[in-house]
mmCIF file of the N, C-alpha and C atoms, coordinates in Angstrom:
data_MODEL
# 
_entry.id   MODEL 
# 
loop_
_atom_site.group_PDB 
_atom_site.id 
_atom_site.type_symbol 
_atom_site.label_atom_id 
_atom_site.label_alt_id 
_atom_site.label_comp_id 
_atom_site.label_asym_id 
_atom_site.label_entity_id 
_atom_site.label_seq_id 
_atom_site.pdbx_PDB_ins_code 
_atom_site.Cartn_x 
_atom_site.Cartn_y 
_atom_site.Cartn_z 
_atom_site.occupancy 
_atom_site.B_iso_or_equiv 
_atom_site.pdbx_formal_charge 
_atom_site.auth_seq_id 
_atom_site.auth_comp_id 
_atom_site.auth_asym_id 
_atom_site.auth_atom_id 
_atom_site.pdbx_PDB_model_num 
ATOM 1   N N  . UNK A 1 1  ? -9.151  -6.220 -15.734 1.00 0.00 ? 1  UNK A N  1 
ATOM 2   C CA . UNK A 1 1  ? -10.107 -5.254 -15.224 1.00 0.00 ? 1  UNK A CA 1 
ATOM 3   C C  . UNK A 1 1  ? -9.397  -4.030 -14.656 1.00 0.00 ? 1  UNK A C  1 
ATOM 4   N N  . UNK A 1 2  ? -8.354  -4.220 -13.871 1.00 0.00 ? 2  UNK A N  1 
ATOM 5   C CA . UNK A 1 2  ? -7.576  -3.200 -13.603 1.00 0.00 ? 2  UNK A CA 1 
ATOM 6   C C  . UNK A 1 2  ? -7.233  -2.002 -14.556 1.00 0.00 ? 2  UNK A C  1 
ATOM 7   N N  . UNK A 1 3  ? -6.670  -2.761 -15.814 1.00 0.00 ? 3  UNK A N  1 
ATOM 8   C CA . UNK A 1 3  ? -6.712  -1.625 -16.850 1.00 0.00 ? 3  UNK A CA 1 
ATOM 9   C C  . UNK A 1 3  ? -7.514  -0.810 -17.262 1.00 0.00 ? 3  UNK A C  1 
ATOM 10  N N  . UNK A 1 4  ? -8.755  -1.387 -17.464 1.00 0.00 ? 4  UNK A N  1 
ATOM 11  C CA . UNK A 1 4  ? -9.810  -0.904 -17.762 1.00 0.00 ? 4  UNK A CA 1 
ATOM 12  C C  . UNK A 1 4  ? -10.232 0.362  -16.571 1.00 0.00 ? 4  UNK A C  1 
ATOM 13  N N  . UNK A 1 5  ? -10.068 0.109  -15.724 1.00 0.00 ? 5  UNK A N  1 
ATOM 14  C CA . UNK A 1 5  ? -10.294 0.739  -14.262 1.00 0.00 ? 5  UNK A CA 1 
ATOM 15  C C  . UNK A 1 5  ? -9.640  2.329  -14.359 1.00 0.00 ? 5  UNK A C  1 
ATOM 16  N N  . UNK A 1 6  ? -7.884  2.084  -14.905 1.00 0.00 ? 6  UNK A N  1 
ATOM 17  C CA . UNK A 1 6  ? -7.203  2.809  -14.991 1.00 0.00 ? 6  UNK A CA 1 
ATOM 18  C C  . UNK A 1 6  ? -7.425  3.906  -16.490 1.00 0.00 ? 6  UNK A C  1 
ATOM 19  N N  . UNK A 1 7  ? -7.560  3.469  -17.401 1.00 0.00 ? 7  UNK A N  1 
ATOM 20  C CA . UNK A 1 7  ? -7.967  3.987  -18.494 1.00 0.00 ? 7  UNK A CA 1 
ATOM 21  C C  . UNK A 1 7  ? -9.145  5.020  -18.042 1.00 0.00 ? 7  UNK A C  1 
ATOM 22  N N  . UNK A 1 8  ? -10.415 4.138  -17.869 1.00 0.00 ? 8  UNK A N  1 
ATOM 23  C CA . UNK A 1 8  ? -11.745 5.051  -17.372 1.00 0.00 ? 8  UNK A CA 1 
ATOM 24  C C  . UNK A 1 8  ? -10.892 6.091  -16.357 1.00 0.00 ? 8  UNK A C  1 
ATOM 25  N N  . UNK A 1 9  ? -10.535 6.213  -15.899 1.00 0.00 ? 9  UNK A N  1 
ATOM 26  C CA . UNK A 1 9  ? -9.470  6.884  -14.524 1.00 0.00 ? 9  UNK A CA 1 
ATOM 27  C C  . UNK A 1 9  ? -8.940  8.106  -15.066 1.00 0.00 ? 9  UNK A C  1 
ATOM 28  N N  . UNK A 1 10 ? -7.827  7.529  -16.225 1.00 0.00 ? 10 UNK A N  1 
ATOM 29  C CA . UNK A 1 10 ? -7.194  8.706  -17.200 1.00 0.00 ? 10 UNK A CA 1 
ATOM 30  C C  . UNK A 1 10 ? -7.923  9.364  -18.413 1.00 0.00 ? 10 UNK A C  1 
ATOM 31  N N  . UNK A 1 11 ? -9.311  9.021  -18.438 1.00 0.00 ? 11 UNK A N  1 
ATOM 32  C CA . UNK A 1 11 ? -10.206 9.492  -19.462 1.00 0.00 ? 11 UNK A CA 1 
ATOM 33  C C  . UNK A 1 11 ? -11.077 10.810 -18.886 1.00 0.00 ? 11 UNK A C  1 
ATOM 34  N N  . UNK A 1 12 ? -11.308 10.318 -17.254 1.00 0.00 ? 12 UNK A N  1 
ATOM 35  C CA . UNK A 1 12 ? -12.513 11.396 -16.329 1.00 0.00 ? 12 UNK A CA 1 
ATOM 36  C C  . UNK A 1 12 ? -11.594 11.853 -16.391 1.00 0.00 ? 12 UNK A C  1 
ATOM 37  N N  . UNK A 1 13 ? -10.173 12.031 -15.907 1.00 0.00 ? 13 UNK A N  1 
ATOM 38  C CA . UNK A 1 13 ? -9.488  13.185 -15.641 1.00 0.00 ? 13 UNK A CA 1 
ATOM 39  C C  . UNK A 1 13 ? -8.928  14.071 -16.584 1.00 0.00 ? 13 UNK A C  1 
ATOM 40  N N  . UNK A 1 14 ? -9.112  13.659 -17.525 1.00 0.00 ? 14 UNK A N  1 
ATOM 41  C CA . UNK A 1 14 ? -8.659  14.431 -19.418 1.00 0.00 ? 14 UNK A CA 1 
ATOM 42  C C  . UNK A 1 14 ? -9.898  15.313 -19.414 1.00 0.00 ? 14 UNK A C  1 
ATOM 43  N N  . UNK A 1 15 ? -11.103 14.369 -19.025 1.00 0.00 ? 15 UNK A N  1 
ATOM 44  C CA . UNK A 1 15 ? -12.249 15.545 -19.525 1.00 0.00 ? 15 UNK A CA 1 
ATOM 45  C C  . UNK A 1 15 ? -12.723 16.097 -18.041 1.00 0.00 ? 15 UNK A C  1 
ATOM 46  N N  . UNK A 1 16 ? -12.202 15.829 -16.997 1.00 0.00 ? 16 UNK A N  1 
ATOM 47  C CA . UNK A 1 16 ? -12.590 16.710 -15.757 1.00 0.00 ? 16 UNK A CA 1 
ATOM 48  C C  . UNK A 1 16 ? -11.584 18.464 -15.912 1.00 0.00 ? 16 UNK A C  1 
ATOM 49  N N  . UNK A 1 17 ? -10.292 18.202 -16.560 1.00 0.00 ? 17 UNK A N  1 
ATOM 50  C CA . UNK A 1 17 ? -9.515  19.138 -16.527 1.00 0.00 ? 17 UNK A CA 1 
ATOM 51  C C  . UNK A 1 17 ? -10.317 20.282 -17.678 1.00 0.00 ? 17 UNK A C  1 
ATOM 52  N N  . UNK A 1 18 ? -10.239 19.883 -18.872 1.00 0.00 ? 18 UNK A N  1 
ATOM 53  C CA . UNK A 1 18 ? -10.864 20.384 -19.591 1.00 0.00 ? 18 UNK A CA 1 
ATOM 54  C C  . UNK A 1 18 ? -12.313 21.438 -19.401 1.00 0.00 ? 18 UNK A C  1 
ATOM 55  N N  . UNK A 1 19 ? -13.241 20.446 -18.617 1.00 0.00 ? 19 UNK A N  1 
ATOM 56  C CA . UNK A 1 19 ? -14.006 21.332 -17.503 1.00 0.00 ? 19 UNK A CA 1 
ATOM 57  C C  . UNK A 1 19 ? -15.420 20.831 -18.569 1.00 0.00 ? 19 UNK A C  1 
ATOM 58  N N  . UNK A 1 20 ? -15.224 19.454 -19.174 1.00 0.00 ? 20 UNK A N  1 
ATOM 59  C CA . UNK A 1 20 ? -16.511 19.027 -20.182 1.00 0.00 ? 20 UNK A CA 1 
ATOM 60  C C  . UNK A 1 20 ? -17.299 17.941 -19.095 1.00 0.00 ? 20 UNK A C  1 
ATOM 61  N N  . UNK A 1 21 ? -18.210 18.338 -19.308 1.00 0.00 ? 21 UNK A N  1 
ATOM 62  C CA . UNK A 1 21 ? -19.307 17.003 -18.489 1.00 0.00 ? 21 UNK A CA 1 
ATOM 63  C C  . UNK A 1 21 ? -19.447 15.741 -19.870 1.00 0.00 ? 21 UNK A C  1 
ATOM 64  N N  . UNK A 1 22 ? -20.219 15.166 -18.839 1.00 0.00 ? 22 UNK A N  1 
ATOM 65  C CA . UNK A 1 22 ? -19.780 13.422 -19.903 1.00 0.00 ? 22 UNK A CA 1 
ATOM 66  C C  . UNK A 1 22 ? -20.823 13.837 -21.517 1.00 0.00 ? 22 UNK A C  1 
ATOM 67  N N  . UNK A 1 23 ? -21.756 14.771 -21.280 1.00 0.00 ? 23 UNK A N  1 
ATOM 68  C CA . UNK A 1 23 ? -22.463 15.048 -22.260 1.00 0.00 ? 23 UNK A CA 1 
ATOM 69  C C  . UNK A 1 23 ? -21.430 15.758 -23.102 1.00 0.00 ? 23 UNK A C  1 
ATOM 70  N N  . UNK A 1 24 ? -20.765 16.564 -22.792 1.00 0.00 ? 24 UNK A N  1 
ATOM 71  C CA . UNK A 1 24 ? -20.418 17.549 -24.164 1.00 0.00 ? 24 UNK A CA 1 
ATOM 72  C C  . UNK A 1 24 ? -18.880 16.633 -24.749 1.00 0.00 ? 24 UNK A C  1 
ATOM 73  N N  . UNK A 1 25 ? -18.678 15.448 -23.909 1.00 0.00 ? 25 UNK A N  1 
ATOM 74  C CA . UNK A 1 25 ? -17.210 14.804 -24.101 1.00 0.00 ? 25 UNK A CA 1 
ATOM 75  C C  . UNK A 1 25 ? -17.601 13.659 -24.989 1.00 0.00 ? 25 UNK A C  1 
ATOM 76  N N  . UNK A 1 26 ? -19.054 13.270 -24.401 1.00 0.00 ? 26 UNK A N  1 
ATOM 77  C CA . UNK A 1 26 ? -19.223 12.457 -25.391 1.00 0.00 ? 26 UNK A CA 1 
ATOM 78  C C  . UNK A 1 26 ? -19.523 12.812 -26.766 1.00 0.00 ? 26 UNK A C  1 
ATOM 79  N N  . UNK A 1 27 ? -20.176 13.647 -27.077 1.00 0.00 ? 27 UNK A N  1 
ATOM 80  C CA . UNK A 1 27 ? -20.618 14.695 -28.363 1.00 0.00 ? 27 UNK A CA 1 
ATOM 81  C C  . UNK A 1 27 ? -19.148 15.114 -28.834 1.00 0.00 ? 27 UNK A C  1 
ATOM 82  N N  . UNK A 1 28 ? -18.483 15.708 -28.550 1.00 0.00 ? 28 UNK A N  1 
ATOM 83  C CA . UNK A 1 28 ? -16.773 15.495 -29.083 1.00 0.00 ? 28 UNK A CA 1 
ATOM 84  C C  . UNK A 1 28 ? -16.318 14.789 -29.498 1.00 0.00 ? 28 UNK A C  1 
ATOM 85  N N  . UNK A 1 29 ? -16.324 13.416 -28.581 1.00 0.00 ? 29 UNK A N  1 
ATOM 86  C CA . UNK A 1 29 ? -15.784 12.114 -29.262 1.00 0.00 ? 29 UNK A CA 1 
ATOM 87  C C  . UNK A 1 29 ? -16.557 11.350 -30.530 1.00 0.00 ? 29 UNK A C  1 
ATOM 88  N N  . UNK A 1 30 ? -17.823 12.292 -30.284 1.00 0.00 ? 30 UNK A N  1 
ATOM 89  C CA . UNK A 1 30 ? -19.284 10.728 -31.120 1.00 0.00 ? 30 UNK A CA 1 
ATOM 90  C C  . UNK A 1 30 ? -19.478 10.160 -30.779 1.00 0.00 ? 30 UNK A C  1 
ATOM 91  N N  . UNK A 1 31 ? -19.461 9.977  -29.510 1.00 0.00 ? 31 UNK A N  1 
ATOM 92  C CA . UNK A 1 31 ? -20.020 8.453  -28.821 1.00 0.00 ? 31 UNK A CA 1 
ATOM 93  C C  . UNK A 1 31 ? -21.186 8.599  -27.226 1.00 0.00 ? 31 UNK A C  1 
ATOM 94  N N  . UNK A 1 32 ? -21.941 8.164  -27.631 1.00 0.00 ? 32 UNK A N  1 
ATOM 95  C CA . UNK A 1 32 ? -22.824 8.369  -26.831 1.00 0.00 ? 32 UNK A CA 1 
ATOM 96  C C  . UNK A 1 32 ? -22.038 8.123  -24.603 1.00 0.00 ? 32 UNK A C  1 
ATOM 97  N N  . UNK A 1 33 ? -23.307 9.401  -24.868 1.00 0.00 ? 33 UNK A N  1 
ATOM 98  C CA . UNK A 1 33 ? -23.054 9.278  -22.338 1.00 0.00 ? 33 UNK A CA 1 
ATOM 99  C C  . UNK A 1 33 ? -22.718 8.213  -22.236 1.00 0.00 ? 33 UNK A C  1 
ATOM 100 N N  . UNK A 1 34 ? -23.637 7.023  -22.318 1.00 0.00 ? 34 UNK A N  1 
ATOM 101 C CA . UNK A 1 34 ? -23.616 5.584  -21.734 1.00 0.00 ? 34 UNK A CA 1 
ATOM 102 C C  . UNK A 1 34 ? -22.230 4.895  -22.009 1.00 0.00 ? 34 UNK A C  1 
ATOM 103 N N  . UNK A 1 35 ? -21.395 5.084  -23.745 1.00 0.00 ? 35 UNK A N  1 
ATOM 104 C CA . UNK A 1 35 ? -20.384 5.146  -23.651 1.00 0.00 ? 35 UNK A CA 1 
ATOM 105 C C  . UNK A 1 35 ? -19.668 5.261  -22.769 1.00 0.00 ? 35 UNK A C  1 
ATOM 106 N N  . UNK A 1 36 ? -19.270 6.447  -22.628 1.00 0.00 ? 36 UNK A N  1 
ATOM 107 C CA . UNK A 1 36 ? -18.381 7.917  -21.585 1.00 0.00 ? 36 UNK A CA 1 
ATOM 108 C C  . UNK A 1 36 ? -18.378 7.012  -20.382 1.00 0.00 ? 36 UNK A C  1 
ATOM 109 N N  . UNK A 1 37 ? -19.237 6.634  -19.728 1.00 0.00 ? 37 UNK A N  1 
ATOM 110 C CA . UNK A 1 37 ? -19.605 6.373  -18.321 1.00 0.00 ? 37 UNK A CA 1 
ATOM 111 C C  . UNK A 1 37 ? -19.298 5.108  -18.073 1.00 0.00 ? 37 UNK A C  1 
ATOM 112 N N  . UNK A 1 38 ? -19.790 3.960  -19.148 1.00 0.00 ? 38 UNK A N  1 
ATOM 113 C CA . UNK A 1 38 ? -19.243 2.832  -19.276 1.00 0.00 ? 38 UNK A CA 1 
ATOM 114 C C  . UNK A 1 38 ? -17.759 2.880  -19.203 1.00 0.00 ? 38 UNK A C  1 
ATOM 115 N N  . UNK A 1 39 ? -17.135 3.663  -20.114 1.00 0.00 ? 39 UNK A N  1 
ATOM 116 C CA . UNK A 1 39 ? -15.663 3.610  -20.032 1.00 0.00 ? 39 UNK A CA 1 
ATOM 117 C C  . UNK A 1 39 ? -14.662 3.965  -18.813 1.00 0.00 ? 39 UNK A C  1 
ATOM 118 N N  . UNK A 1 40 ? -15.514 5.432  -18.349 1.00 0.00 ? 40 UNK A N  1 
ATOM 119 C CA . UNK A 1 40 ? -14.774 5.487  -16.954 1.00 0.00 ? 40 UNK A CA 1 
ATOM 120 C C  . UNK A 1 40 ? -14.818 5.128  -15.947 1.00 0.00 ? 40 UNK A C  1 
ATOM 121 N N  . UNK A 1 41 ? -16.099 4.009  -15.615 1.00 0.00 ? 41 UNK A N  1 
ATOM 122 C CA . UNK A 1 41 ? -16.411 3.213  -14.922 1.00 0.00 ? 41 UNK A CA 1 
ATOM 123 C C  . UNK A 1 41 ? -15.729 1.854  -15.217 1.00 0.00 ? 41 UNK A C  1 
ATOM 124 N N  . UNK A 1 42 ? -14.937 1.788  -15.872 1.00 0.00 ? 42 UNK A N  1 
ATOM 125 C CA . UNK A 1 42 ? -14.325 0.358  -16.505 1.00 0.00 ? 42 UNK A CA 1 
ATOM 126 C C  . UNK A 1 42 ? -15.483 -0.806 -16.636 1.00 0.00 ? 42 UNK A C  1 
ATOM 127 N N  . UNK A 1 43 ? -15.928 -0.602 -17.323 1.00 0.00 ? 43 UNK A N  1 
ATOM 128 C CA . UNK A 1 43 ? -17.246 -1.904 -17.513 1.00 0.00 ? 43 UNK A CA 1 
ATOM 129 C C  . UNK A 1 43 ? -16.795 -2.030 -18.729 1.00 0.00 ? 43 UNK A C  1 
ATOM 130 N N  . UNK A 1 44 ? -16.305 -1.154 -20.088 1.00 0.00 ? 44 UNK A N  1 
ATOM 131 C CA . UNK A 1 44 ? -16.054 -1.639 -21.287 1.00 0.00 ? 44 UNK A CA 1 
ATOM 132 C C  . UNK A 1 44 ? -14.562 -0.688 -21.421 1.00 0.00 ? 44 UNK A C  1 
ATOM 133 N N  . UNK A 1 45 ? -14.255 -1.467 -22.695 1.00 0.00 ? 45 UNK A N  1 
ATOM 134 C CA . UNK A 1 45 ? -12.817 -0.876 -22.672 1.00 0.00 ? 45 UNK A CA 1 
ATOM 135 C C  . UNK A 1 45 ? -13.455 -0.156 -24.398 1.00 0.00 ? 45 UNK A C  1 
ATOM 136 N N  . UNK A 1 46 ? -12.757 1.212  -24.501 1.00 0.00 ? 46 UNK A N  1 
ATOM 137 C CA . UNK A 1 46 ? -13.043 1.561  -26.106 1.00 0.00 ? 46 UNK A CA 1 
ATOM 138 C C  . UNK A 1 46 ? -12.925 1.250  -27.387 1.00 0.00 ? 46 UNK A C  1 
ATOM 139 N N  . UNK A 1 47 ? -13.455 1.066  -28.145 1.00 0.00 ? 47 UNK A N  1 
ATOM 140 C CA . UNK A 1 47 ? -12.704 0.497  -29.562 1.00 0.00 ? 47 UNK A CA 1 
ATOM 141 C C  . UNK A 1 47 ? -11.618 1.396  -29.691 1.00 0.00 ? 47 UNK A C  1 
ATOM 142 N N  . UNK A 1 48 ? -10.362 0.980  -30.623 1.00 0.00 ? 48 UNK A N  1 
ATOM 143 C CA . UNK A 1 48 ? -9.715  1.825  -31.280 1.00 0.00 ? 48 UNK A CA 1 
ATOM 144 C C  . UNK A 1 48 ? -9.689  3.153  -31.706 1.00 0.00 ? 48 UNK A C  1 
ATOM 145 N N  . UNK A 1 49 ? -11.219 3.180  -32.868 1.00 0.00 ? 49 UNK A N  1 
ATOM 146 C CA . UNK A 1 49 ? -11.122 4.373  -33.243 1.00 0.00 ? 49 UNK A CA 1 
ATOM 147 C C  . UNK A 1 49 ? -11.925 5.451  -32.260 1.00 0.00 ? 49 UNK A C  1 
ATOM 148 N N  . UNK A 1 50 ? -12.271 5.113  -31.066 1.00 0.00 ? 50 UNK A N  1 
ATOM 149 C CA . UNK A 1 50 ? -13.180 5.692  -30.176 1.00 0.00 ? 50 UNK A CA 1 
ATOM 150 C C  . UNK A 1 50 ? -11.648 6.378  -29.125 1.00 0.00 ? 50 UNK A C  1 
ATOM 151 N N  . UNK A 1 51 ? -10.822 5.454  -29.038 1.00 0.00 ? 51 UNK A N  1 
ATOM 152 C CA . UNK A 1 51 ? -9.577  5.909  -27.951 1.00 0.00 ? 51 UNK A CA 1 
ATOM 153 C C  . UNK A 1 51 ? -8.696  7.054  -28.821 1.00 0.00 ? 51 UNK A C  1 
ATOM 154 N N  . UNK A 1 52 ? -8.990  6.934  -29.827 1.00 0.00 ? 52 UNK A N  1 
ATOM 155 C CA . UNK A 1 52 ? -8.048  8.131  -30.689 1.00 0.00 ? 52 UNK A CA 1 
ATOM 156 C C  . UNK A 1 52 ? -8.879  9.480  -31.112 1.00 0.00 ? 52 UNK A C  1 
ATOM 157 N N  . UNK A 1 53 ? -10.087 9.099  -30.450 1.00 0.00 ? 53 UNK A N  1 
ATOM 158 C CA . UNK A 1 53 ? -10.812 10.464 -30.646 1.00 0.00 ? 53 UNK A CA 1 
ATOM 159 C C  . UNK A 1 53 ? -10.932 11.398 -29.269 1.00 0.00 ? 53 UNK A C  1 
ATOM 160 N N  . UNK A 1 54 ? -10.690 10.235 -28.008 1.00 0.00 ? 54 UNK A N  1 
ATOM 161 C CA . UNK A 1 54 ? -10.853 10.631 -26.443 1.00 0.00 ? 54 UNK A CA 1 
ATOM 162 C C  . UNK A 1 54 ? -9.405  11.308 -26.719 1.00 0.00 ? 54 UNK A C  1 
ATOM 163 N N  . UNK A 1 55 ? -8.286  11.016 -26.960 1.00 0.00 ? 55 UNK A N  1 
ATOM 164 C CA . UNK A 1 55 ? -6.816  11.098 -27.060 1.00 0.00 ? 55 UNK A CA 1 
ATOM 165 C C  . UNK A 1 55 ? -6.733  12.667 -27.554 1.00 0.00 ? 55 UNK A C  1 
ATOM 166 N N  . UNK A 1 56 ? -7.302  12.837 -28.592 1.00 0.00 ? 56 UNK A N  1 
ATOM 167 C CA . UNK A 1 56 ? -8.046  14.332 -29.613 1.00 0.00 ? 56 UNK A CA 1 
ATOM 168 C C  . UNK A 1 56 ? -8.805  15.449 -28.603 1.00 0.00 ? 56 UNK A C  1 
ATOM 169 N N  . UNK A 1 57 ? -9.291  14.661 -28.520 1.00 0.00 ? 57 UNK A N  1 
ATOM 170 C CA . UNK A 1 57 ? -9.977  15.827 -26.956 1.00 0.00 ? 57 UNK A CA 1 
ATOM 171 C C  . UNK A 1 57 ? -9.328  16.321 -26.372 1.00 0.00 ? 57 UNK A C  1 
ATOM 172 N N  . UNK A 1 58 ? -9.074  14.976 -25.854 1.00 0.00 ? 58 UNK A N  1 
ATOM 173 C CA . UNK A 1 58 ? -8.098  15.389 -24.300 1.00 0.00 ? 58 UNK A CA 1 
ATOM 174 C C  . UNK A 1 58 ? -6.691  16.086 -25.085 1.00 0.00 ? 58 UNK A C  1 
ATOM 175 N N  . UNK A 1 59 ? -6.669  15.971 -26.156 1.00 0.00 ? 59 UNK A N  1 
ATOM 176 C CA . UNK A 1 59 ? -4.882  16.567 -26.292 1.00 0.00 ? 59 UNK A CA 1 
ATOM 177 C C  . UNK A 1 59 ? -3.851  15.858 -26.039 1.00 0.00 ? 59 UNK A C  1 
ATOM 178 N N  . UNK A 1 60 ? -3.928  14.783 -25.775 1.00 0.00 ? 60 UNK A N  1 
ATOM 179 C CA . UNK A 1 60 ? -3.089  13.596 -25.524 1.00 0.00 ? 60 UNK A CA 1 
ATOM 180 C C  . UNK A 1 60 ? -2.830  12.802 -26.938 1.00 0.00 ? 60 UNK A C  1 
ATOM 181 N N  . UNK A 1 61 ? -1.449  12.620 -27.342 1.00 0.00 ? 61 UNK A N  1 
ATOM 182 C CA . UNK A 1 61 ? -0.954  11.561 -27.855 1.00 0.00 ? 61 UNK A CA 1 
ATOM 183 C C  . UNK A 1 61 ? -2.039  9.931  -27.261 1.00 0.00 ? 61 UNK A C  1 
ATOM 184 N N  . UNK A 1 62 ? -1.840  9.510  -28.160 1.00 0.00 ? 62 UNK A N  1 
ATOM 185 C CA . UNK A 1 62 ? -1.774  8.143  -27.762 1.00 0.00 ? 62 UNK A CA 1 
ATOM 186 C C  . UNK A 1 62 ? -0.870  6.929  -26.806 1.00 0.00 ? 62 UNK A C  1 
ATOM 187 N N  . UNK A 1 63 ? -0.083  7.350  -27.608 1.00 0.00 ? 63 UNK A N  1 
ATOM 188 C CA . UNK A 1 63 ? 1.353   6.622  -26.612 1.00 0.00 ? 63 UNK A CA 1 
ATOM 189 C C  . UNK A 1 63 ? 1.319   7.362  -25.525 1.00 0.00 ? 63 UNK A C  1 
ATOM 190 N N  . UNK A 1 64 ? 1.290   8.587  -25.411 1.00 0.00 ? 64 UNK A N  1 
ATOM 191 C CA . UNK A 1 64 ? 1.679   9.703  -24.048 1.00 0.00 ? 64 UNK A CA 1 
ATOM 192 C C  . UNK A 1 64 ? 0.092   8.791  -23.370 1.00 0.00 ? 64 UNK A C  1 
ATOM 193 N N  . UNK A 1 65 ? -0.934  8.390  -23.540 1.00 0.00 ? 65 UNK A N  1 
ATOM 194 C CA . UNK A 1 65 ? -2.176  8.442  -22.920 1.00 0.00 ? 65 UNK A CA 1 
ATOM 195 C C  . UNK A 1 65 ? -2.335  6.948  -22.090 1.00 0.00 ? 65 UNK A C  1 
ATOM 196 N N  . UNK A 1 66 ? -1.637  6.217  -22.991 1.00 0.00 ? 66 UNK A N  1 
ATOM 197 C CA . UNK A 1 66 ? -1.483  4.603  -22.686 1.00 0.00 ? 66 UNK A CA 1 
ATOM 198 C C  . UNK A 1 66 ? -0.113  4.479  -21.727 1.00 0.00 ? 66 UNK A C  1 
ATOM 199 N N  . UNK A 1 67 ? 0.564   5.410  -21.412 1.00 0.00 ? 67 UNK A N  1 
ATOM 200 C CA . UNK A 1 67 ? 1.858   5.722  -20.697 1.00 0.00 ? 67 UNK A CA 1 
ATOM 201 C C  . UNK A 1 67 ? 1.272   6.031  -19.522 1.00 0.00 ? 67 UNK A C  1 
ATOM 202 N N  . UNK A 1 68 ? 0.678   6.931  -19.497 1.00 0.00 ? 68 UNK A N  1 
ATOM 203 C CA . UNK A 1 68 ? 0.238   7.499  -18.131 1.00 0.00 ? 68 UNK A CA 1 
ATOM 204 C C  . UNK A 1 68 ? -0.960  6.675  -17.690 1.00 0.00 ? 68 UNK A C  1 
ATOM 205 N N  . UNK A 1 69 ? -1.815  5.684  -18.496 1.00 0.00 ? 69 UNK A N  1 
ATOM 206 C CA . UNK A 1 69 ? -2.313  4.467  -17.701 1.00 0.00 ? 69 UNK A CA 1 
ATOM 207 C C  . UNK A 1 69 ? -1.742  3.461  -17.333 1.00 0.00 ? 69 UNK A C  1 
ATOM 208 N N  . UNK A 1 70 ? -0.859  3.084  -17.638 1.00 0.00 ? 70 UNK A N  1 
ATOM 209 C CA . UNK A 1 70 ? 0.206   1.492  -17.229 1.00 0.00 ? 70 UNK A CA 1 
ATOM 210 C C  . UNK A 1 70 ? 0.890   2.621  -16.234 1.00 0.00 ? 70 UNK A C  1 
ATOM 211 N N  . UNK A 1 71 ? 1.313   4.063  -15.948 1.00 0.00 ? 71 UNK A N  1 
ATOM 212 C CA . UNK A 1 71 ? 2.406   4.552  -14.956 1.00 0.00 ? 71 UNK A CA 1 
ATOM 213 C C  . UNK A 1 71 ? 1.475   4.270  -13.463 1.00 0.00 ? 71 UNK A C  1 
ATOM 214 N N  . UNK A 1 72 ? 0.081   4.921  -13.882 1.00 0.00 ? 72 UNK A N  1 
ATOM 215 C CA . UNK A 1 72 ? -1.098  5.656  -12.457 1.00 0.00 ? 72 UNK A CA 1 
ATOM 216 C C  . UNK A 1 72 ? -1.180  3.510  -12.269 1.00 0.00 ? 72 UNK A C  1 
ATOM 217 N N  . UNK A 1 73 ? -1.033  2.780  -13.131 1.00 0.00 ? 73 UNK A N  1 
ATOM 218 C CA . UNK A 1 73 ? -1.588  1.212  -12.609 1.00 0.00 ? 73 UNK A CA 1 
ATOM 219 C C  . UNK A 1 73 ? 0.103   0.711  -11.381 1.00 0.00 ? 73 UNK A C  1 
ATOM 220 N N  . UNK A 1 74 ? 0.933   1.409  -11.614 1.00 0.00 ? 74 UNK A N  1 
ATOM 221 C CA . UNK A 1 74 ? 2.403   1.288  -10.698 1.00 0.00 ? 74 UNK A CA 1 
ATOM 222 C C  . UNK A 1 74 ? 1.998   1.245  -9.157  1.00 0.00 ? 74 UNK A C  1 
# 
C-alpha cells in the first residue's frame, strides 16, 4: 500500500507542476477522473499501459518515474 501511496504522490505532483487538473490529465492519459483520483489516492495501482501514458504527460521516463517513487518511499 505504501507504494501505491507513493506513486499516486509522484503522479499529483507531475500533473500539479504542469498546472492540469485531474480532468484535463485524465483526458491526456485516456483514462477517466475516477481513474486519476483512484490512483493518487492509492486505492488502485495503474495498469501498464495507463503508467506509460501518465510517464508521457508528465515527461518522465519510466525508469526516471519508478526511481523517484522507491527514492520519496526512503
Amino acid at each position: 500500500m505504501v507504494l501505491l501511496n507513493k506513486l499516486g504522490d509522484a503522479m499529483r505532483k507531475g500533473r500539479k507542476e504542469r498546472g492540469l487538473t485531474q480532468e484535463k490529465f485524465a483526458e491526456m492519459c485516456g483514462i477517466s477522473i475516477r481513474e486519476v483520483s483512484n490512483i493518487e489516492n492509492g486505492r488502485t495501482e495503474p495498469k501498464f499501459g495507463t503508467l506509460i501514458s501518465i510517464c508521457q504527460v508528465c515527461n518522465i521516463g519510466i525508469e526516471e518515474f519508478i526511481t523517484q517513487t522507491n527514492e520519496e518511499e526512503k
